[in-house]
N, C-alpha and C positions, 0 to 999 in steps of 0.2 A: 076356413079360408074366407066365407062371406063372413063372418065374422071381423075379422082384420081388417077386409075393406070399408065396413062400415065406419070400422075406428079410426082410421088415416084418414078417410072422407070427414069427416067429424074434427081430428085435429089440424085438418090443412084451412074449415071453414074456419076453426077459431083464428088461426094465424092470419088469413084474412082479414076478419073482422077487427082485431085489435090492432092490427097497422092503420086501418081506417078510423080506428078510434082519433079524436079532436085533442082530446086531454094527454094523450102520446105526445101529440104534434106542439102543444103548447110549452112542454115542458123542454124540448130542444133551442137553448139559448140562436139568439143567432148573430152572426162572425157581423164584424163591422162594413164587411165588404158589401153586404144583406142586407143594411141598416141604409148605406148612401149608394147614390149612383156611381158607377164607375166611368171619370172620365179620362180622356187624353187629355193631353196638355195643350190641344188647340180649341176643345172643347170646354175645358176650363176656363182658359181663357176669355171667352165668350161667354160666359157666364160669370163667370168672376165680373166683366166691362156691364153687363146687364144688371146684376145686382148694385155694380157700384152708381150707377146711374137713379136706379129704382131707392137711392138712400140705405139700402140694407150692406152696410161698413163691414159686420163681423163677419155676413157670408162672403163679403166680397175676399177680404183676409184669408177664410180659410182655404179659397179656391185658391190664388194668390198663393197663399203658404204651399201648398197641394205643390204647386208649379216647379217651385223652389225646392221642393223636396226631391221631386221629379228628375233633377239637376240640370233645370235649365233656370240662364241666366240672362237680361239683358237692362240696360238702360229702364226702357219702359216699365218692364215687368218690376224692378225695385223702386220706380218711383209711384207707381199706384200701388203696389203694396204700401207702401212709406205714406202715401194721404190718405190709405182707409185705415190703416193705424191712426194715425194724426186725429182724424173724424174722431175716434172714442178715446182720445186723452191720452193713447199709448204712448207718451211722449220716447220711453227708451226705444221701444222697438221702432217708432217713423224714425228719429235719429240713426238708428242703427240701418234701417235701409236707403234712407236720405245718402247716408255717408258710402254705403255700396253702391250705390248710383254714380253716385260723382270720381268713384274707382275705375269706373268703365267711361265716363264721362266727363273728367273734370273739368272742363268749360262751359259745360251745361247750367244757363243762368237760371231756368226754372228752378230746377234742382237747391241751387245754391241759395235762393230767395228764400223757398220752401224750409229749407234746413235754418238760414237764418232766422225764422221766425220760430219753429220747434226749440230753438237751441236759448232762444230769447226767453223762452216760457219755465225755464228749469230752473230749480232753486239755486243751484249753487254757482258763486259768480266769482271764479278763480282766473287771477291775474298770470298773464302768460308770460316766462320769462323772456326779456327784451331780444332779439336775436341782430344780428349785424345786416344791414340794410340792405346790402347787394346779395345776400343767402335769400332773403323776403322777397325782393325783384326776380330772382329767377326762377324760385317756386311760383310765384305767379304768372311768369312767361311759360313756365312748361305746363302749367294748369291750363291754357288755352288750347290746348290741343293733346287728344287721346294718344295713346302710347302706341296703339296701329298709324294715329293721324300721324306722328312723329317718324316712324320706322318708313312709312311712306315717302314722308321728303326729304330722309336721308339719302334714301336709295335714288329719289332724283338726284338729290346734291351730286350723288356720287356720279351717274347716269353724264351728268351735265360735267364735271371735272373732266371724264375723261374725255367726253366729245373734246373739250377746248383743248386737252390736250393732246390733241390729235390734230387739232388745227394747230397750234403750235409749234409741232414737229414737222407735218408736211405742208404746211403754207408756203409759197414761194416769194408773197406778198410781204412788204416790213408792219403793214398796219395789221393785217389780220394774225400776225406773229406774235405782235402786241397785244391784243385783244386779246389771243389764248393765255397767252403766260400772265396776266395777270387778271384774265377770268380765272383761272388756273388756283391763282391766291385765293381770289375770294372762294371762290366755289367750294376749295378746300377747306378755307375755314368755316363757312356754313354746314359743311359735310361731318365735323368734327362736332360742331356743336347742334346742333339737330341729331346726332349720333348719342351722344351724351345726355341730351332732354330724352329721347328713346329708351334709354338705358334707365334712369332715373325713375323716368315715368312706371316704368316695368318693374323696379322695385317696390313704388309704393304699391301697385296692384296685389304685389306677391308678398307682399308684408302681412302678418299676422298678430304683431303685437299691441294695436290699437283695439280696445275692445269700450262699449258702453253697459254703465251699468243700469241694469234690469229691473230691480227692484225699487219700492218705493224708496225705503231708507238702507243704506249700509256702512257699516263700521267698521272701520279700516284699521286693523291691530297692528301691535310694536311687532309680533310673532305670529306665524300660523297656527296658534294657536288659540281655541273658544272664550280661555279663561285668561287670555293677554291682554294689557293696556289699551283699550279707545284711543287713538291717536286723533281720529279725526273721524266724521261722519259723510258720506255720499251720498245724493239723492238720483234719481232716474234718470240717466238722461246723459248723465254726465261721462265726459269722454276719460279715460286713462290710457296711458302706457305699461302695457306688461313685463316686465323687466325678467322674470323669475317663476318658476312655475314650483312647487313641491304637493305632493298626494293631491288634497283637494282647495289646495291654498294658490293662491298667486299673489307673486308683489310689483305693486303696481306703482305709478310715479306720475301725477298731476300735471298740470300744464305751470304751476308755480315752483316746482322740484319738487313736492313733496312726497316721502316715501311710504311706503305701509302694506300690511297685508290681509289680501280680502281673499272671503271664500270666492273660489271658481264660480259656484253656480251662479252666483249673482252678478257676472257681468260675461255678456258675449262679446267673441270675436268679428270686427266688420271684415 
């Protein structure tokens, strides 16, 4: 029996000793979570603004990206991700967040400056097909105001309709009877059309078929297929339309009609 105990005393010291061995501990990879800090997304944030200030673009990006991943979204957050991109040449990816920005914000002039100048910087300089002059004028009336801004002065429009028409009905006055019934018109048709920029506005948000491409160069084939016709070539930056999706192919359509198909991974979704 003192026999026994000697030898469990003996094999419980070695079990000891080699957990404490250095060369154990070194050979255990360690997880990426081990590697970086782990932060919230308001702690990111703050560091993300600190690096981007202190000149360091790619950390500022990847807190930045962190956020995005996080699945928060806002104005701000996609425009300095979009100018610590920009800082190191990413022209696709600052275009790609420039243009998420201006989803949540399309009046926002920084935004729109900033984009104009990324978009100046791209090789490829494709003629847009002409469109009818009053479709032009209205996408730029509903640009001036976000898709909440819009839904908001509808519900006035509508708010103030029915006031006047209330004055209208119970006024006993002939002038303020006047005034409702043809506040009444107007307001109505302000209510319709603010109603309609809302609606509008709400599509392109929800829209998924505008994507930029990613890569330096891409080649755009007759087919989804590797060994198909070059129709045309794409450089970073550049905006399309995704018409068509198949495995890992998309066919995509220019801002001058042109049609073709590119692999998926080469261009994201704004």
């Amino acid at each position: 029996m003192k026999n026994f105990m000697i030898l469990l005393l003996g094999l419980l010291c070695t079990v000891s000793v080699s957990a404490q061995n250095p060369d154990s501990l070194a050979t255990k990879p360690l997880t990426q979570a081990e590697l970086e800090p782990s932060y919230s997304p308001e702690q990111a944030w703050s560091a993300a603004n600190e690096a981007y200030i202190a000149g360091e673009f790619a950390r500022a990006e990847e807190l930045y990206e962190r956020i995005v991943a996080d699945d928060k979204h806002s104005l701000k957050l996609y425009f300095n991700l979009a100018n610590a991109c920009f800082k190191q040449n990413e022209l696709g990816k600052a275009i790609l967040y420039y243009k998420r920005a201006l989803r949540l914000s399309p009046g926002d002039e920084d935004v729109r400056h900033n984009l104009a100048i990324a978009e100046s910087m791209t090789k490829d300089r494709i003629e847009q097909v002409p469109e009818f002059f009053l479709k032009t004028w209205l996408r730029s009336v509903r640009n001036t105001l976000s898709c909440r801004s819009w839904t908001i002065a509808s519900l006035a429009m509508l708010a103030i309709t029915l006031i006047l028409g209330l004055l209208f009905v119970l006024s006993q006055r002939l002038v303020l009877r006047k005034v409702g019934f043809y506040g009444v018109l107007v307001t109505a048709l302000l209510f319709v059309a603010t109603t309609w920029f809302a609606a509008s506005e709400r599509d392109v948000m929800l829209d998924r078929e505008e994507a930029v491409v990613m890569t330096t160069t891409a080649s755009v084939k007759s087919s989804p297929d590797r060994s198909a016709t070059d129709l045309f070539v794409l450089h970073e930056g550049t905006t399309v339309r995704i018409v068509e999706t198949l495995d890992e192919w998309s066919e995509i359509v220019i801002a001058d009609g042109k049609k073709g198909w590119i692999e998926s991974e080469k261009i994201k979704q704004i």
